[in-house]
C-alpha positions in Angstrom: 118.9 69.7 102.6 120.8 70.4 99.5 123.7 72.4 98.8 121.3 75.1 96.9 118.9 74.8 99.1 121.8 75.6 102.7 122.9 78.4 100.0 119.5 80.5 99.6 118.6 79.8 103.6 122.3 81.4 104.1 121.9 84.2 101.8 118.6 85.3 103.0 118.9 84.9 106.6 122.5 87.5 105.7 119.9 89.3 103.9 117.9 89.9 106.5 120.9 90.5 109.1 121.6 93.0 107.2 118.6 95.2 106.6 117.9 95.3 110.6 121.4 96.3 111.0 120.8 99.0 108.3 117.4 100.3 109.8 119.2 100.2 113.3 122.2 102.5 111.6 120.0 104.6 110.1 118.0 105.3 112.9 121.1 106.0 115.1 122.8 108.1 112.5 119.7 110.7 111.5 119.8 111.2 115.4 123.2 112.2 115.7 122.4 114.5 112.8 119.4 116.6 114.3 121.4 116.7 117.1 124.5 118.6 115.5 123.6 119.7 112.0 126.4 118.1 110.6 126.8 117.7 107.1 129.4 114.7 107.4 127.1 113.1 109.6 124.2 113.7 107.6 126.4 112.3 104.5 126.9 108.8 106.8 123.1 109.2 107.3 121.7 108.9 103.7 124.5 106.4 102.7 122.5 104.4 105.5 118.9 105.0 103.8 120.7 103.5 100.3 121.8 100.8 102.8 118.0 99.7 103.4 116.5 100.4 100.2 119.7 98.2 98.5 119.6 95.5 101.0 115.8 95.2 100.4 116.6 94.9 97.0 119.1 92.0 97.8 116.4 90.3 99.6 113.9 90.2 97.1 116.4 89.1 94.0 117.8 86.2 96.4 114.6 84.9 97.0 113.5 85.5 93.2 117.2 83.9 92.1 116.4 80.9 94.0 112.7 80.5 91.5 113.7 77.3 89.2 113.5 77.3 85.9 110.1 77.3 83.9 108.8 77.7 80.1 109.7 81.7 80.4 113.2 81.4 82.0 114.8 77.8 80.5 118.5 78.7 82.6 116.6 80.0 85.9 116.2 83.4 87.7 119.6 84.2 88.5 120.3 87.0 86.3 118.4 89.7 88.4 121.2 89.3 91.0 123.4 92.0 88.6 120.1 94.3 87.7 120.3 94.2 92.2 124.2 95.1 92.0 123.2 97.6 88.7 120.5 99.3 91.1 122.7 99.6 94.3 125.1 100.8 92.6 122.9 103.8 90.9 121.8 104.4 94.4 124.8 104.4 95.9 125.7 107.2 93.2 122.6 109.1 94.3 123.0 109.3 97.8 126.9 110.7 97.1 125.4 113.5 94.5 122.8 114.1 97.3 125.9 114.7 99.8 128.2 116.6 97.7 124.8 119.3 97.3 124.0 119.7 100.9 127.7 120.5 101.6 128.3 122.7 99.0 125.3 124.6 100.1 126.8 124.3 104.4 130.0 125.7 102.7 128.1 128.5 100.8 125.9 129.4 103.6 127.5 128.8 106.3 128.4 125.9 108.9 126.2 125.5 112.2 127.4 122.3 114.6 126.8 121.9 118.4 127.3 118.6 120.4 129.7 117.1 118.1 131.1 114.9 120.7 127.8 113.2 121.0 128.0 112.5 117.1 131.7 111.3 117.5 130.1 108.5 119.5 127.6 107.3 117.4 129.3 107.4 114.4 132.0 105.1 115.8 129.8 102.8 116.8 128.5 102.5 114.0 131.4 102.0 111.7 132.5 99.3 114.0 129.4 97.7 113.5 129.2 98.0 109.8 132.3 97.0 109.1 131.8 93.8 111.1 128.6 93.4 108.9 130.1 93.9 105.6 133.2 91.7 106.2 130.1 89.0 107.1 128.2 89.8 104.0 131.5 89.7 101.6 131.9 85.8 103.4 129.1 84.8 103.1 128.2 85.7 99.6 131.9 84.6 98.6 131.3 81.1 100.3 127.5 80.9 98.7 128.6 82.4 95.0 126.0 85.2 95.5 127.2 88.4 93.7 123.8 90.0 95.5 125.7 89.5 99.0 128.9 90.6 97.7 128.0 93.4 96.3 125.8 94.4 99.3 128.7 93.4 101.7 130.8 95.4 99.5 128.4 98.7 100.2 128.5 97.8 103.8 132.2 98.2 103.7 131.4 101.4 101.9 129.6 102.8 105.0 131.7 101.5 107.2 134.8 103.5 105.4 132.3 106.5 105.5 131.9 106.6 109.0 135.9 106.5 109.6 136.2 109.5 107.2 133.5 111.2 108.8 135.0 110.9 112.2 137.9 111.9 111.1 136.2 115.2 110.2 134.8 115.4 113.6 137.8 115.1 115.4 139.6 117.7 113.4 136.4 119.9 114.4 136.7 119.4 117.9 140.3 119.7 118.1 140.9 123.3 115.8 137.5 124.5 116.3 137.0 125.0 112.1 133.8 124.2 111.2 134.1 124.2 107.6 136.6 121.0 107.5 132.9 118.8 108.4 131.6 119.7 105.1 134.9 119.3 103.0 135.1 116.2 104.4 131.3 115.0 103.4 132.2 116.1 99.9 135.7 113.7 100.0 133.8 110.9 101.7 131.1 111.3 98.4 133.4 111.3 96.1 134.7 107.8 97.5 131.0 106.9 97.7 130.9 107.6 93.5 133.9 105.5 92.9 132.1 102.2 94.3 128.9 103.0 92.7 130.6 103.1 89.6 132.6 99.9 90.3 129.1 97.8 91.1 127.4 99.4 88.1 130.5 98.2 86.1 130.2 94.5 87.6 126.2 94.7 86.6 126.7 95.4 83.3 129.9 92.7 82.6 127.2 90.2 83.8 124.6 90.9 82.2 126.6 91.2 78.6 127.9 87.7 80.5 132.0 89.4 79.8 134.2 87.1 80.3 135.7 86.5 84.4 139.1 85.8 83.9 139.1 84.2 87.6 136.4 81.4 86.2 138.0 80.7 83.1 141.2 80.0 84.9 139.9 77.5 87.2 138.0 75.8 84.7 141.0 75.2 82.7 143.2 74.4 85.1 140.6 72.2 86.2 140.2 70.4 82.7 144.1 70.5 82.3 144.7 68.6 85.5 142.3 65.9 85.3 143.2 64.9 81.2 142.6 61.5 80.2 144.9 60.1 77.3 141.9 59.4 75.2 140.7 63.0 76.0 142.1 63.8 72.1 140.9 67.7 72.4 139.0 70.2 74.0 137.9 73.4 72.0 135.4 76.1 72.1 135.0 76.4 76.1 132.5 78.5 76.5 130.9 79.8 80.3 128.5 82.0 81.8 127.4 82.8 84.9 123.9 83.7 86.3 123.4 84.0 90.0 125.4 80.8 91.8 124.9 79.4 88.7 127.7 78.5 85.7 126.9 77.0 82.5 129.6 75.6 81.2 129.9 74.0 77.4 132.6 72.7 75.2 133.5 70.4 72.3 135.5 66.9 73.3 137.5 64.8 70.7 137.2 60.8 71.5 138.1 57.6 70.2 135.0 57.0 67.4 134.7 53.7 68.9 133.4 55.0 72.5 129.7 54.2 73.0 126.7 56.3 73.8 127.3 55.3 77.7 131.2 55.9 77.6 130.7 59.2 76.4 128.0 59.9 79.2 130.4 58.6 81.8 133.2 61.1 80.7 130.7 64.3 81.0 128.9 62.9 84.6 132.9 62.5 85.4 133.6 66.1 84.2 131.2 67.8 85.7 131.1 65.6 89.4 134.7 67.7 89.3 133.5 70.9 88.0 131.0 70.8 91.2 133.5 70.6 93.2 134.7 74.0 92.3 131.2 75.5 91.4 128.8 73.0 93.6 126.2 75.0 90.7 127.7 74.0 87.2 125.9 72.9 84.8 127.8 71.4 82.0 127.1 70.5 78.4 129.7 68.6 76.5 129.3 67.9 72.4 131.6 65.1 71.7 133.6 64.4 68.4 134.9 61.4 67.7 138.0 60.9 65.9 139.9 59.5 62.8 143.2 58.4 61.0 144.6 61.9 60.8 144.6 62.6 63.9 146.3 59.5 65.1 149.3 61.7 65.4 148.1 64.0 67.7 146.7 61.4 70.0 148.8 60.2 73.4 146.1 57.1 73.8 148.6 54.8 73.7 146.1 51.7 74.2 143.9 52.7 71.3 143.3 49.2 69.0 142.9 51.3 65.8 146.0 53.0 65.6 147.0 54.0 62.4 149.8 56.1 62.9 152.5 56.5 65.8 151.7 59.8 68.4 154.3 62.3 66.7 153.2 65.4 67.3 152.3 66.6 70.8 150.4 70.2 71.7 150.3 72.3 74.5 146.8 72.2 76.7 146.5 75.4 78.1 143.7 77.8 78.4 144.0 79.4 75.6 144.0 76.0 73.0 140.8 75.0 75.2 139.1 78.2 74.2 140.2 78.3 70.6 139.7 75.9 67.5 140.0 72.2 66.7 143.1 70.7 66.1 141.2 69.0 63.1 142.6 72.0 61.6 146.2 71.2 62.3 145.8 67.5 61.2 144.9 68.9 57.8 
């Protein structure tokens, strides 16, 4: 099996983990709510139907992701992992606007709660268990490169944090007897439940207008940096992108003009055998330039047979040389 092929059987088999574990919540949690009319429970409740509606979204993009590439999609299917993270996100936002309105309306009308011990219980068991899920999801989708897990794990965590705010609200309940704190705290746990929706709908869009990840372009050019060859005269115009586990990596290299068709092919099946093993997906494209007199001076090669001129001048590789211009300029 390869490595793509471990990735999507992981990712889906954590797909499905987690939309049994989100029916199970569910199921508990609209229980604990008939029984006590709580509005923080009820809050807990419909962050748990965005649970099963988002994770069946995750399922569906990571098995469409994992689709190779054809005449109507040359770089694969990976992009509709951030429209997944985009729509959990919105729905995330929906459920908290859905919660902030019912307990409002409890605090207008009037608070009615019985049993609330009962729902103290389920509710803890439930953030126990769906914080165990999300820190499994945010692993798993780290390990894989899948934003759909993260993301997902990331709402997980999001429920999980609901359930310790909610419970918090219960106890203060049970202990001074006021009834209005369950509500006030529904309407602090939304607001928390806005914030990440905002934050995946954020990540959605940077994908899909491919903004730069700092993290990425730091590896990839520390990467580059550390495994240099002398002949390796310059690197300009990195460019990346990302779409699903997928990056697509390009740039321009400078080398002697008397390498040959298969040298040049060795460097770039070099480059990228290293790239993979940072991103076990990259897909790299290299345009190579050869050299000339000028640049003789810039060059460290010290074995090059066509020397023309001594290596004088010396400049620094860093990131943000390998995402600029050509030195061509500075050799005049």
């Amino acid at each position: 099996m390869t490595q793509k092929e471990n990735n999507f059987s992981v990712n889906k088999r954590a797909a499905i983990i987690s939309m049994a574990v989100g029916l199970l919540m569910f199921t508990a949690k609209i229980s604990a709510y008939l029984i006590t009319g709580s509005s923080a429970i009820f809050s807990d409740a419909a962050e748990s139907v965005v649970h099963i509606f988002a994770t069946g979204m995750a399922l569906f993009s990571i098995i469409f992701s994992n689709k190779p590439a054809d005449q109507s999609h040359f770089y694969g299917h990976g992009n509709v992992e951030y429209f997944s993270a985009g729509i959990e996100g919105f729905l995330i936002i929906v459920a908290a606007v859905v919660i902030i309105y019912e307990s409002a309306k409890d605090l207008i009308l009037g608070v009615e709660l019985q049993k609330m011990d009962i729902g103290l219980y389920v509710i803890t068991a439930a953030g126990i268990i769906n914080l165990l899920l999300g820190l499994f999801l945010l692993r798993t989708g780290k390990k894989t490169g899948s934003l759909t897990l993260v993301a997902d794990g990331k709402h997980v965590l999001t429920d999980s944090y609901t359930s310790i705010g909610v419970i918090v609200g219960i106890i203060l309940v049970l202990f001074t007897g006021i009834k209005e704190i369950d509500p006030i705290f529904a309407i602090i746990v939304a607001t928390n439940i806005l914030f990440t929706g905002y934050k995946l709908i954020r990540q959605s869009i940077g994908g899909l207008m491919n903004e730069t990840d700092e993290d990425i372009l730091k590896k990839i050019s520390d990467l580059l940096i550390s495994i240099k060859k002398d002949y390796w005269i310059d690197i300009h115009q990195l460019r990346f992108w990302t779409s699903g586990e997928r990056v697509f990596i390009d740039f321009h290299l400078i080398v002697p003009f008397y390498f040959t068709v298969k040298q040049s092919h060795d460097e770039e099946d070099f480059i990228k055998s290293e790239l993979q093993k940072i991103f076990p997906n990259a897909d790299l494209k290299i345009h190579f330039d050869y050299c000339w007199d000028n640049l003789c001076k810039l060059c460290s090669f010290s074995e090059c047979p066509y020397r023309k001129e001594i290596f004088s001048e010396k400049f620094l590789w860093n990131k943000e040389k390998l995402i600029g211009g050509t030195i061509i300029t500075k050799a005049g």
